[in-house]
C-alpha positions in Angstrom: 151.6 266.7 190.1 154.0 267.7 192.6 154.9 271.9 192.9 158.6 270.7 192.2 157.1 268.4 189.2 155.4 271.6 188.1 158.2 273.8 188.4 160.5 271.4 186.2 157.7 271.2 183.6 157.2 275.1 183.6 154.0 274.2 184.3 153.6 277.3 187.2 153.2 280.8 187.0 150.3 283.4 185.3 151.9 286.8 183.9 149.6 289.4 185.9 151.8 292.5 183.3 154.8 292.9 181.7 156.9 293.0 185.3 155.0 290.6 187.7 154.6 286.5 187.8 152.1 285.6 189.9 152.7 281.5 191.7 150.5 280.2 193.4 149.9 276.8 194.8 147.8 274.6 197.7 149.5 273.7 200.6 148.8 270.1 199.7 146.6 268.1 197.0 142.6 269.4 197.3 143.4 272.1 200.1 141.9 274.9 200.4 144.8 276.5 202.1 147.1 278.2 199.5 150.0 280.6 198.8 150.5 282.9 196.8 153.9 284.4 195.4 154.3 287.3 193.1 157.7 288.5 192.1 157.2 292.2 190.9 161.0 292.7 188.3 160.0 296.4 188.1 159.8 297.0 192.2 162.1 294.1 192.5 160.0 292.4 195.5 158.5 289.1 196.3 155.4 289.6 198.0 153.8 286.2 200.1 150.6 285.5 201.2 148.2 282.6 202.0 144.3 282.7 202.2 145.2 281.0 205.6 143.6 282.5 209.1 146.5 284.8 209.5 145.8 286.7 206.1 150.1 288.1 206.4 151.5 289.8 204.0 155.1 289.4 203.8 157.6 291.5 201.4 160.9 290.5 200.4 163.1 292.6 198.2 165.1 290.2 195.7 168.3 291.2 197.1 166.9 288.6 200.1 166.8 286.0 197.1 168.8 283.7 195.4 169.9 285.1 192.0 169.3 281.9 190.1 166.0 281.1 190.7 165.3 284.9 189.8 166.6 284.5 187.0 164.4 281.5 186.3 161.5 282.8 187.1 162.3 286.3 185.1 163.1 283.4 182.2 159.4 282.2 183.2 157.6 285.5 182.9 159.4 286.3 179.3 158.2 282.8 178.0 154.2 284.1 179.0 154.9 287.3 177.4 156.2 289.6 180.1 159.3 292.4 179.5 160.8 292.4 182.8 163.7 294.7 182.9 166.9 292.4 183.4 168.5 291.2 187.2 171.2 293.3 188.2 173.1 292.6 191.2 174.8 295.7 191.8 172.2 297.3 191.6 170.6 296.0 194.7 174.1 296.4 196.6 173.8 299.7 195.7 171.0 300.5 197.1 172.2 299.0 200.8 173.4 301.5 203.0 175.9 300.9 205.5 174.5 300.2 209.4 170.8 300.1 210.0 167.7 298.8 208.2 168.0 297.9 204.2 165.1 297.4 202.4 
């Protein structure tokens, strides 16, 4: 089954605790190679990484992220039992201060 497939079946996901959804999936069919997502509600990051040769880490705070599929995969985390607090928009924009680096 195809990761979009999945993602239409709610098929994906594994609640790690209450705030974070844990995705992962291989790169293609029977590879080794994977990534790995998990979208902490609390912190309100995405966190990426693959087993690959360069081992990154990359963060991203939701802000960076498109507010719908958030919001589906916050609706993903609640149907495995998480309590996520809920998306708020403004708060994010609140947190952005004017010139310079944003988190």
């Amino acid at each position: 089954m195809s990761l979009a497939e999945d993602f239409n079946d709610n098929n994906y996901g594994r609640k790690v605790n209450d705030f974070v959804l844990s995705v992962s999936y291989s790169v293609t069919p029977g590879s080794s190679l994977s990534t790995y997502f998990q979208y902490d509600f609390m912190a309100r990051i995405m966190t990426t990484r693959t087993n690959g040769s360069d081992g990154g880490v990359v963060v991203t705070p939701f802000s960076q992220m498109d507010s719908e599929s958030l919001e589906q995969l916050r609706n993903r985390l609640i149907d495995l039992g998480g309590k996520p607090p809920a998306l708020s928009p403004t708060l994010d924009k609140g947190l952005r201060k004017p010139g310079g680096l944003n988190p």
